[in-house]
C-alpha positions in Angstrom: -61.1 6.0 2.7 -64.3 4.6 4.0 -66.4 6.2 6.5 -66.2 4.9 9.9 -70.0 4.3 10.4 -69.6 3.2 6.8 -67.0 0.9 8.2 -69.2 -0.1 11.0 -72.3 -1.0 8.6 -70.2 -3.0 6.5 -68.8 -5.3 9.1 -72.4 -6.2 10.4 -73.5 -6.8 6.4 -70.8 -9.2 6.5 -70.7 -11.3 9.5 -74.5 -11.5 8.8 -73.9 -12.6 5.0 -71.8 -15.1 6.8 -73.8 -16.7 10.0 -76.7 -16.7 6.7 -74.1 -18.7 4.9 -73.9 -21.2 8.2 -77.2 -21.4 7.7 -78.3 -22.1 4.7 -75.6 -24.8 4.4 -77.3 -26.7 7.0 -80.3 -26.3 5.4 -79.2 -27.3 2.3 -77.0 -30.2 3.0 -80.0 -31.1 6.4 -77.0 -32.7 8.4 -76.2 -30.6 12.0 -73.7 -27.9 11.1 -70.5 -30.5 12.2 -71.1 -33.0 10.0 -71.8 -30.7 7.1 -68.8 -28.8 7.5 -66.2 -30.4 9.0 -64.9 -32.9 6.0 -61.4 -34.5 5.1 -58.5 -32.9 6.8 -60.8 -31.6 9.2 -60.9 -34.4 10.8 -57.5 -34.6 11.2 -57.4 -31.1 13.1 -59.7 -32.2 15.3 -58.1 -35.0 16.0 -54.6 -32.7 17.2 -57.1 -30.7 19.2 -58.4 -33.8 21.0 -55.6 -36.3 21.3 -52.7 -34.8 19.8 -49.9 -35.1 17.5 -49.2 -38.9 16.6 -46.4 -40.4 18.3 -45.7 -42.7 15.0 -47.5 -43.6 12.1 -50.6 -45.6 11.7 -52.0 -47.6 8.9 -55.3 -46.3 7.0 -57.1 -49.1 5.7 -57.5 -48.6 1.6 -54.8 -45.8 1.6 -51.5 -46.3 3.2 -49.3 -45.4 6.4 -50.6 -42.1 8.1 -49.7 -39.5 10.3 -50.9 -36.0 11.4 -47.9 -34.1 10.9 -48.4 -32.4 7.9 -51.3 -30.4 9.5 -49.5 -27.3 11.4 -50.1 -26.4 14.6 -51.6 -22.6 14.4 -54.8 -23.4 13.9 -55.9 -26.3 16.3 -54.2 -24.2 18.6 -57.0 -21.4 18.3 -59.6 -24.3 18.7 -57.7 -25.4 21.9 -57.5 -22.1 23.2 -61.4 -21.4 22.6 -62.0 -24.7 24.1 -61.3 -23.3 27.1 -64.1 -21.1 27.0 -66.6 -22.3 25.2 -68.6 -25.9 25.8 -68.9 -27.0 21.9 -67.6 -29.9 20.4 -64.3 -29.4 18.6 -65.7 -29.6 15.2 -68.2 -26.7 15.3 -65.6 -24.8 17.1 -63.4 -25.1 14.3 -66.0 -23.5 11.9 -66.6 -21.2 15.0 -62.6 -20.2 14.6 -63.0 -20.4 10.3 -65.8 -18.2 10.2 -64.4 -15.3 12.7 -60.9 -15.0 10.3 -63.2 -15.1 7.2 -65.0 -12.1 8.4 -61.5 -10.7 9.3 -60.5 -11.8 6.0 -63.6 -10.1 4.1 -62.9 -6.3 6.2 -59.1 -6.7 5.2 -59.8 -7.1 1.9 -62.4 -4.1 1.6 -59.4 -1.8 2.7 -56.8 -3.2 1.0 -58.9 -3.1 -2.2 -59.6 0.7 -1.0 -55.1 1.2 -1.0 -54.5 -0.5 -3.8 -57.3 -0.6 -6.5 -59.2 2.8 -5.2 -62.4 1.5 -4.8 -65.8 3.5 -3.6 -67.8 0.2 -3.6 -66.9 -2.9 -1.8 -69.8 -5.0 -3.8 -66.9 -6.7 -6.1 -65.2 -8.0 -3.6 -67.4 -9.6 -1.3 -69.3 -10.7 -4.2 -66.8 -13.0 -5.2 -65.9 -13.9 -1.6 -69.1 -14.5 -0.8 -70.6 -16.0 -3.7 -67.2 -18.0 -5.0 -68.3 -21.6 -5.7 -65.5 -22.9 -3.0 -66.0 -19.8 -0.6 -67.4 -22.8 1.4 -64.1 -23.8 2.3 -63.6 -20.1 4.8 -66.1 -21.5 7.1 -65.6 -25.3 7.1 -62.7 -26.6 9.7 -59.9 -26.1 7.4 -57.2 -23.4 8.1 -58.4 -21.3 4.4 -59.6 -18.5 6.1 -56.9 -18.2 9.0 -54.1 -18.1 6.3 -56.3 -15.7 4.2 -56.6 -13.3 6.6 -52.9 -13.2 7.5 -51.8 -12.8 3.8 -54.3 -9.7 3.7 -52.5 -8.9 7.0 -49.3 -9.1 5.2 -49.9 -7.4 2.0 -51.6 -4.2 4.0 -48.3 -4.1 5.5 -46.2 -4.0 2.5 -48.4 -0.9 1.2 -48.4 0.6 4.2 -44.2 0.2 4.4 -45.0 -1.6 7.5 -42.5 -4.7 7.9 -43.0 -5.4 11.4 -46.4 -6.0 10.8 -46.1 -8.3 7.7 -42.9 -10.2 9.7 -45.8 -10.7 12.7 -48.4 -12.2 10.4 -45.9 -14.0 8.2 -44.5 -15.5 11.5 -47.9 -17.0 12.7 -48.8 -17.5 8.6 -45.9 -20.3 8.7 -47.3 -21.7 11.7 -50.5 -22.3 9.8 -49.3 -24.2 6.5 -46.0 -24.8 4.7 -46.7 -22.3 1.8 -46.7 -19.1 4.0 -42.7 -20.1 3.5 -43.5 -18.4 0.1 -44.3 -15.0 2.1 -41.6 -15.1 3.9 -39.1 -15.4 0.9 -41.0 -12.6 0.0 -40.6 -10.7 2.5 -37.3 -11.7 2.2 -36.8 -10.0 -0.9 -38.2 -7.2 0.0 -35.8 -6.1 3.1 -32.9 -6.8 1.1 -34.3 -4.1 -1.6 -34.9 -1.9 1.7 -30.9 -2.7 2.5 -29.9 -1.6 -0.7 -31.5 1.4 -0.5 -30.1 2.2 3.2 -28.4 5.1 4.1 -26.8 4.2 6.8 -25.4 0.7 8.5 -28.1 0.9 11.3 -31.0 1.9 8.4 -29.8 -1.3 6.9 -29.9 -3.3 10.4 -33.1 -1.9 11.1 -34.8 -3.4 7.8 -33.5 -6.6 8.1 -34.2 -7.1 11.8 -38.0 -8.6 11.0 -36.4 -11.2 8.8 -36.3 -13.0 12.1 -39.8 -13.1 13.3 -40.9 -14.5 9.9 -39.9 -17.8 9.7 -40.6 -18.6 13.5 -43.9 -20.2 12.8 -42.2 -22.9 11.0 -38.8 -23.1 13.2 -41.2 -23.8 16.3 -43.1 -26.5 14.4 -39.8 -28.0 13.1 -38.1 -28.1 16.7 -41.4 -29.5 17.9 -41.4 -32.3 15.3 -37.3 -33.2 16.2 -37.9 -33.5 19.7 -41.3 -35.1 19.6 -40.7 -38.0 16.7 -37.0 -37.1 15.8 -37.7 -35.8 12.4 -37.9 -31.9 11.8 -39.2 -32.4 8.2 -41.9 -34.8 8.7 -44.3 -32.7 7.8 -43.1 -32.7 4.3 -41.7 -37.3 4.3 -45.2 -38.0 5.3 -46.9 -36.7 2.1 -45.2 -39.4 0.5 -48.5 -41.9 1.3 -50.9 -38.4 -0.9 -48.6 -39.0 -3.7 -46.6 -36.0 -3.0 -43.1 -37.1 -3.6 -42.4 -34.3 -5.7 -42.1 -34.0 -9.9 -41.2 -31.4 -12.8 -44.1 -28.8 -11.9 -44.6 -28.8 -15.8 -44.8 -32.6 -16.5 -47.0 -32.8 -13.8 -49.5 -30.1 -15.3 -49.6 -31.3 -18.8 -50.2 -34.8 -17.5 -53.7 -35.0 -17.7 -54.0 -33.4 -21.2 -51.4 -35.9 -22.5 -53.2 -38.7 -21.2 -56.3 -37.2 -22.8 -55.2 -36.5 -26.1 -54.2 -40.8 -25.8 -57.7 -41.6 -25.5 -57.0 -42.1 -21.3 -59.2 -39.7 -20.1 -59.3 -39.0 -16.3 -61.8 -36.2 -15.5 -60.9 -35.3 -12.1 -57.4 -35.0 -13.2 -58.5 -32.4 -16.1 -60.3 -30.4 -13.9 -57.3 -30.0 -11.2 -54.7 -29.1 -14.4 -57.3 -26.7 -15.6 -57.7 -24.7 -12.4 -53.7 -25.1 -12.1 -54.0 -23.1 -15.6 -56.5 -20.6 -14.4 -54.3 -19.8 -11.5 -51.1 -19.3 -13.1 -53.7 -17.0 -15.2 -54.4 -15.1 -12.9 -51.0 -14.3 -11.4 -49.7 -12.8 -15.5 -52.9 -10.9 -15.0 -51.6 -9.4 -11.5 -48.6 -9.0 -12.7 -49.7 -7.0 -15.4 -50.9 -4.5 -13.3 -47.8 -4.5 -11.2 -49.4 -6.3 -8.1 -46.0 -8.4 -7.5 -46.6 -9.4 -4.2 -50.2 -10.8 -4.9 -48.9 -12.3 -8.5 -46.5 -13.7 -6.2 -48.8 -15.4 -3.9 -50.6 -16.7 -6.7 -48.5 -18.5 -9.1 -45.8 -19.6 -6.2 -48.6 -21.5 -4.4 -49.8 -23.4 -7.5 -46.2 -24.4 -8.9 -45.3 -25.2 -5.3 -48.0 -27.6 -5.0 -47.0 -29.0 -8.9 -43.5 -29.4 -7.6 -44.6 -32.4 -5.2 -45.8 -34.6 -8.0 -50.1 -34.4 -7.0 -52.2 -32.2 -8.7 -54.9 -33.2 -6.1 -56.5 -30.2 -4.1 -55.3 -28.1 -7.0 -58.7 -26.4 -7.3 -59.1 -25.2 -3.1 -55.9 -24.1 -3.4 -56.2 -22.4 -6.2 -59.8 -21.0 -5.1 -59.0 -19.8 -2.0 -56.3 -18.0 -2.6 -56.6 -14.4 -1.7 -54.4 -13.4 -4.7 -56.7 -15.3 -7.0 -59.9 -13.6 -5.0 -58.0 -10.2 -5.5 -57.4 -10.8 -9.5 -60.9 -12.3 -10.1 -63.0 -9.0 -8.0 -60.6 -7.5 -10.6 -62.0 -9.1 -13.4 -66.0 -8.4 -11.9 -64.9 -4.6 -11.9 -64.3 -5.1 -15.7 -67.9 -6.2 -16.2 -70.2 -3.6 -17.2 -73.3 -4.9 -17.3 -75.8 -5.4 -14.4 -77.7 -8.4 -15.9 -74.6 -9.9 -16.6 -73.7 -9.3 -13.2 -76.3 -10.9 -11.9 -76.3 -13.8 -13.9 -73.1 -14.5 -13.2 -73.5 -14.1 -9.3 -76.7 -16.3 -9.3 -74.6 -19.1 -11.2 -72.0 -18.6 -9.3 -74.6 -19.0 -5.7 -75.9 -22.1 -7.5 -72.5 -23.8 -8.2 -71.3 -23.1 -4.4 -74.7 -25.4 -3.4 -74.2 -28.0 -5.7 -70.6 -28.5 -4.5 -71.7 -27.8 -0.8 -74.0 -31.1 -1.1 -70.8 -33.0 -2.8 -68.6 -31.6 0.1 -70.9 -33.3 2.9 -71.2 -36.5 0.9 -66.9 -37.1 1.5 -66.4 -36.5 -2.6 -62.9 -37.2 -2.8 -62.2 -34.2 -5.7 -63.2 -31.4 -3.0 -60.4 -32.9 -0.7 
């Protein structure tokens, strides 16, 4: 257990480490702190904070017909709500809103890390959350760091044997994107093996009862959807115009290399498959160590994303993903070296810039 003025020190370090962060993006990318950071989808949050869900579709010139319901409603919510209060535009309050839950994010972590790995030092962790190359993404106006923070949320309440508390955060975690379905099946899973091990029909009762908080962030957003354009699902048909109209998650994967090996080589593609491939890594190496629920996590959210025919975004939601953070603070752990350490960490700093610049210039791979 960490100290509490420990605790206290930490936290500062951190949101420091991360208003530095704000900062030096800026600097880096010299574009005001909106139009650095709020790229892409966004735009399309902003949009649902400003005007709205769309009442039908529209057609984007170059790309095809377009909607906003496939964004969920959690997050421009919070921006709404902070709107209230604070006299910002809604872009920089969305990396007001991103950058609060990645702090959140970062503390959770340090104590789950502290449960399950027994760690004295917090360095590997924040390390790679701070340094990642797409940590980026936890402060632009994208909903990575709210859903990070409720899967830490979640997973501190499965190793505390605290369902209530992962039913709460999976409930508002499907109200931020479709995958946080994936906690809830695992949650799921996880009551019925409580069930089992009842000892008495109310014991069972009792461990089931949260199974109906968890899927409410999704069952609101569905209802809403029916009533407002008469289609519960359209957050799922309107993917279709992405290229998401679903595929064999393994034909989809070898793709790339197949056309490579033909001599029709599509880089972008390549590098999607091969962070796919790290992913799926990354959740043998959790499982491994017996990590279920975070091996989970990780290799559900990639083959889900496989399963709708697009490797595109493969690599932020690979990236991001606080199961792959968890495994890959693992792997620093294993290194023994300080130089290496710090070679890797400085490499690391310098690859996060490069794609930082790339971000604010609108290139299409960091969508």
């Amino acid at each position: 257990m960490i100290p509490m003025s420990k605790s206290t020190a930490i936290a500062g370090a951190v949101a420091l480490l991360i208003a530095l962060k704000l900062m030096a993006y800026v600097l880096l990318t010299d574009m005001p702190l909106e139009s650095a950071m709020c790229q892409w989808d966004c735009g399309a949050y902003k949009e649902i904070v400003d005007i709205g869900y769309d009442a039908q579709m529209h057609f984007v010139v170059g790309c095809c017909w377009q909607a906003n319901w496939a964004f969920f409603p959690l997050f421009p919510l919070l921006i709404l709500s902070l709107k209230s209060f604070i006299d910002a535009s809604t872009g920089v309050l969305g990396i007001i809103v991103s950058s609060a839950f990645f702090w959140a994010f970062a503390l959770l972590g340090v104590k789950y890390r502290v449960v399950t790995r027994h760690e004295t030092s917090v360095w590997p962790w924040l390390i790679v959350l701070l340094c990642g190359p797409n940590s980026f993404y936890f402060q632009a106006g994208y909903t990575e760091s709210l859903f990070a923070m409720l899967v830490m949320l979640i997973f501190l309440g499965l190793v505390h044997h605290r369902p209530w508390v992962a039913a709460i955060a999976t409930g508002f975690l499907t109200a931020t994107r479709p995958t946080g379905v994936l906690m809830a099946i695992l949650l799921g899973f996880r009551q019925l093996w409580a069930v089992r091990l009842a000892k008495s029909w109310g014991e069972g009762l009792s461990s089931l009862a949260p199974l109906a908080v968890a899927p409410l962030g999704i069952i609101g957003f569905m209802t809403f959807l029916y009533f407002h354009i008469g289609d519960a699902l359209a957050f799922l048909h309107i993917q279709s115009g992405w290229g998401r109209t679903g595929g064999n998650p393994l034909r989809v994967l070898s793709a790339p290399f197949i056309s490579w090996k033909t001599g029709h080589l599509e880089r972008s593609a390549v590098y999607f498959a091969a962070w796919a491939i790290l992913g799926l890594m990354a959740a043998a190496w959790l499982a491994s160590r017996r990590f279920f629920a975070e091996a989970w996590l990780c290799g559900a959210v990639i083959i889900l994303a496989l399963s709708s025919g697009s490797l595109q975004s493969m690599p932020r939601f690979v990236a991001t993903n606080p199961a792959f953070l968890l495994a890959a603070a693992d792997f620093w752990v294993l290194i023994q070296s300080r130089y290496l350490r710090a070679i890797i960490a400085l490499t690391l700093v310098g690859l996060q810039a490069v794609l930082v610049l790339e971000w604010s210039k609108r290139v299409f791979y960091l969508i």
